[in-house]
Every structure is written in structure tokens, then in C-alpha cells.
C-alpha positions in Angstrom: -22.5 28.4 53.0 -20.3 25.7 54.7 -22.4 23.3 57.3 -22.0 24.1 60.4 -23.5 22.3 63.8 -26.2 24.7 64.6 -29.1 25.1 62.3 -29.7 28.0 60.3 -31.8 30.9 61.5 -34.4 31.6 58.9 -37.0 34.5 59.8 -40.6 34.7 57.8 -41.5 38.0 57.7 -45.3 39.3 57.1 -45.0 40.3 53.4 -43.7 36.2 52.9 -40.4 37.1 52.6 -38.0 34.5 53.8 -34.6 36.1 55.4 -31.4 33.5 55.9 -29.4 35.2 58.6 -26.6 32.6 57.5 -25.9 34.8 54.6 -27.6 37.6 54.8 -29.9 37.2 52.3 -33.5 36.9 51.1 -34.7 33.1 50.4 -36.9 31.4 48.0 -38.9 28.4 49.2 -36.8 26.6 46.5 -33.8 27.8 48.0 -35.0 25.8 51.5 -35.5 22.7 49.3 -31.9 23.0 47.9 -30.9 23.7 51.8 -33.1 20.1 52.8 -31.6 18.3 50.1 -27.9 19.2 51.0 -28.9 18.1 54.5 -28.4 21.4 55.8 -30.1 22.1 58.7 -32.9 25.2 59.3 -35.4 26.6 61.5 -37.8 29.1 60.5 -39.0 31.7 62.8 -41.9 34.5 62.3 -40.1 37.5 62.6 -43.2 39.3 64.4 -44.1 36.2 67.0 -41.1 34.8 67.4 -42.6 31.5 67.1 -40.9 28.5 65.1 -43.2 27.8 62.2 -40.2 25.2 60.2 -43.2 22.3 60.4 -45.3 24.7 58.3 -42.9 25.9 55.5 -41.7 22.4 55.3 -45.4 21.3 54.2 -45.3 24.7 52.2 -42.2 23.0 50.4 -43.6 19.5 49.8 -47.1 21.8 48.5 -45.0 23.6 46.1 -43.1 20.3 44.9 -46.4 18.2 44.9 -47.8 21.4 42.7 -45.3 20.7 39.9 -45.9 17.1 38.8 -43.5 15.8 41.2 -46.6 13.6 43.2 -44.3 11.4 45.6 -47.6 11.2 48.4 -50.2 8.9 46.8 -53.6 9.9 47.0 -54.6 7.0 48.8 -51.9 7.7 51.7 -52.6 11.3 51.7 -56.6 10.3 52.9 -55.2 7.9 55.9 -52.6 10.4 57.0 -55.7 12.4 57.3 -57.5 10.1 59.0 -55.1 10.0 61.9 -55.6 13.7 63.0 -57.6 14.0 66.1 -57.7 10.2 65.6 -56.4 8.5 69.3 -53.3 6.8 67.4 -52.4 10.6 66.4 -49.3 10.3 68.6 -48.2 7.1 66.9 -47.8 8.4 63.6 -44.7 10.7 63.3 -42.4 7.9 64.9 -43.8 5.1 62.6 -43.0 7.5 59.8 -39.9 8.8 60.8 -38.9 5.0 61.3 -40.7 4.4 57.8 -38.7 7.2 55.9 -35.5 6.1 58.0 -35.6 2.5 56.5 -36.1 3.9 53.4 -33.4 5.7 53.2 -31.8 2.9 54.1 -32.6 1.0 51.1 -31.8 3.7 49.3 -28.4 3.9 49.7 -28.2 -0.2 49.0 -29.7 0.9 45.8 -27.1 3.4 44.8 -24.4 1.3 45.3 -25.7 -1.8 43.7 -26.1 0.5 40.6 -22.5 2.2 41.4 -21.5 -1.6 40.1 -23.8 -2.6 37.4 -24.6 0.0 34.7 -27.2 -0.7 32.5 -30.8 -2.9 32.3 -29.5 -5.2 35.5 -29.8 -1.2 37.5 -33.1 -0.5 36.0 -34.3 -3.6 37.3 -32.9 -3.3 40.7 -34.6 -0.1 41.0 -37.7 -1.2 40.3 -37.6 -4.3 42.3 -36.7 -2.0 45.4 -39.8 0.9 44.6 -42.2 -2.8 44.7 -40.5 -3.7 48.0 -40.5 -0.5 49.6 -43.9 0.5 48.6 -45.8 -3.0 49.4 -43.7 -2.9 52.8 -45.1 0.7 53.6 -48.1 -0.1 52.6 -48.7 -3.2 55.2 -47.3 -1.6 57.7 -50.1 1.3 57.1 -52.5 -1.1 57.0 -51.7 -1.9 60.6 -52.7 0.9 61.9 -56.4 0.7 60.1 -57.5 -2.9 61.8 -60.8 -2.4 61.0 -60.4 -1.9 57.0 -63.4 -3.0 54.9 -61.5 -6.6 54.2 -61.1 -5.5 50.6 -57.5 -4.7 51.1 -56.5 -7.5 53.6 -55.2 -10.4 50.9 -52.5 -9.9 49.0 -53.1 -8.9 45.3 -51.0 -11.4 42.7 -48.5 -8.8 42.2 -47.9 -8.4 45.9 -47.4 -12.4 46.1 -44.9 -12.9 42.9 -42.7 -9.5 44.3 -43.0 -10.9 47.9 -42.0 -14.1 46.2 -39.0 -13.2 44.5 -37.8 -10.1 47.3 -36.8 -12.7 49.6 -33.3 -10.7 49.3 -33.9 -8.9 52.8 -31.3 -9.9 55.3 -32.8 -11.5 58.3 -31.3 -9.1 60.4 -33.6 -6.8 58.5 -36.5 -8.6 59.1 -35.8 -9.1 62.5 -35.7 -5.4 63.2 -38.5 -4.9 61.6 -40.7 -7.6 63.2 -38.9 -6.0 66.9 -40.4 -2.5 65.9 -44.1 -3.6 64.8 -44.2 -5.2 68.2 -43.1 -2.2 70.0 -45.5 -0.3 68.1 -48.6 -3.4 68.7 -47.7 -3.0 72.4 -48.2 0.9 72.4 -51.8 0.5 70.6 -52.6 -1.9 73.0 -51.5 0.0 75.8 -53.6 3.0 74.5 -56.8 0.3 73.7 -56.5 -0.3 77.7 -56.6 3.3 78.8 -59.7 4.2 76.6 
């Protein structure tokens, strides 16, 4: 179905059936993945309620995926995003991510192109070097949000200090951006430390 501006209507009904009014035709949660990865746009509805459950079959999608090997949500992140429910930085959390995920798409599509022009061992290494930078940069900016951590995971491990060594390719524009949003997101913490 061609992409239009509006989102497709998708209704759940009670027997789990999934009904795309786009084309008339009953869905597969597989079929919503191929819909999120050609960046085409849903919302799922209960038939019955009326009420817009797409948050929920989303998770059921990433469940199904995680189910089949393809593990993209490290244990260890899947226990703090855990933490953070009911947790007073709650609120916090889905911008930070969304801002997270943003960058990293980012990066992604620097990655793409660099291997569009170099085929070969000098790709595979760009690749990895980019998975090191994103993941150790995701994972200090989680560790932000715990302030109170046991200590154990506040120094850099050896690894962390050669790849933050040798990824000094980040623009400082970048960084800059960066460094503007993690004080945006320091003054909102501190702003809800004062009303508590």
C-alpha cells in the first residue's frame, strides 16, 4: 500500500485478530513489523473499546522479535528500564530514549554510507568501531540517570578507555549537542530533586 500522511487504522479484535482497514485485510504481527520497518505509519485500536492500544502491540512486536534470537535489549538495560517505572524520573525516560534512538539513527546512516564507499575488512571495522561507540555512549548516559550506583561501574573498564581513545572521530558539533542535551536533562532532575 502506497504511504500516505495519515496513519493506518489497524483494529484488534477479541479473538487477536489484527484487521488493516488500509487494505482490507487481516494482519500478522509480522506484517506490522514489515509496516515499522518501511516507516509506515499505524495505530492500533480495540475494535470493542475503541481505545488505542499501538504502545502495547508495539512491545508485543519487539516480544515476538526478542523471542526469536534476535536479542537487541541487553539484559542488563532491560532491569534499569524496569527500575524507572513508578520510579520519580519515570517521566524522563521516553525523551532520553527517544533522543537516544534518534542519535542512533543518526550514526547509522554515517555508517551506511561510509561502507557505500569502502567494501570489504575497512566496512567490517567501521561497523564495529560504531556498535563500541554507540553502546559505551548509551551506556554513560544510562548511567546518569542511576547516581547512586554501587561505584562498581563508575571507572571506565580498559576497553572503554582504548575505544574512547581511538573514537575521537565525533564532530564537535556532535559533542556539543550532546553535552547541551545532558544539561537540559541535569536541569530537569534537579528541578524535580527541589520539588520532592
Amino acid at each position: 500500500m502506497a504511504k500516505t500522511n495519515e496513519p493506518t487504522i489497524i483494529k484488534k479484535y477479541a479473538n487477536r485478530r489484527l484487521y488493516n482497514t488500509g487494505t482490507s485485510t487481516y494482519v500478522t504481527l509480522e506484517d506490522l513489523a514489515v509496516m515499522v520497518k518501511g516507516e509506515e505509519d499505524f495505530i492500533v485500536y480495540d475494535a470493542k473499546s475503541g481505545d488505542d492500544i499501538t504502545r502495547s502491540v508495539l512491545t508485543q512486536i519487539i516480544f515476538e522479535q526478542e523471542g526469536k534470537g534476535q536479542n537487541l535489549l541487553p539484559i542488563k538495560f532491560l532491569r534499569q528500564l524496569i527500575r524507572f517505572y513508578g520510579d520519580s524520573m519515570q517521566g524522563l525516560v521516553p525523551s532520553f530514549l527517544e533522543f537516544s534512538m534518534s542519535s542512533l539513527t543518526k550514526e547509522q546512516d554515517k555508517l551506511r554510507s561510509q561502507m557505500t564507499d569502502a567494501f570489504g575488512a575497512t566496512a567490517f571495522e567501521a561497523i564495529e568501531d560504531q556498535v563500541k561507540r554507540n553502546t559505551e555512549m548509551f551506556e554513560r548516559a544510562m548511567k546518569m540517570f542511576m547516581p547512586f550506583s554501587t561505584g562498581t561501574d563508575s571507572a571506565p573498564s580498559a576497553t572503554q578507555q582504548r575505544s574512547a581513545a581511538s573514537s575521537g572521530q565525533a564532530s564537535a558539533s556532535d559533542l556539543d549537542d550532546m553535552k547541551r542535551q545532558l544539561s537540559e536533562m541535569q536541569a530537569k532532575i534537579n528541578a524535580l530533586s527541589d520539588k520532592s
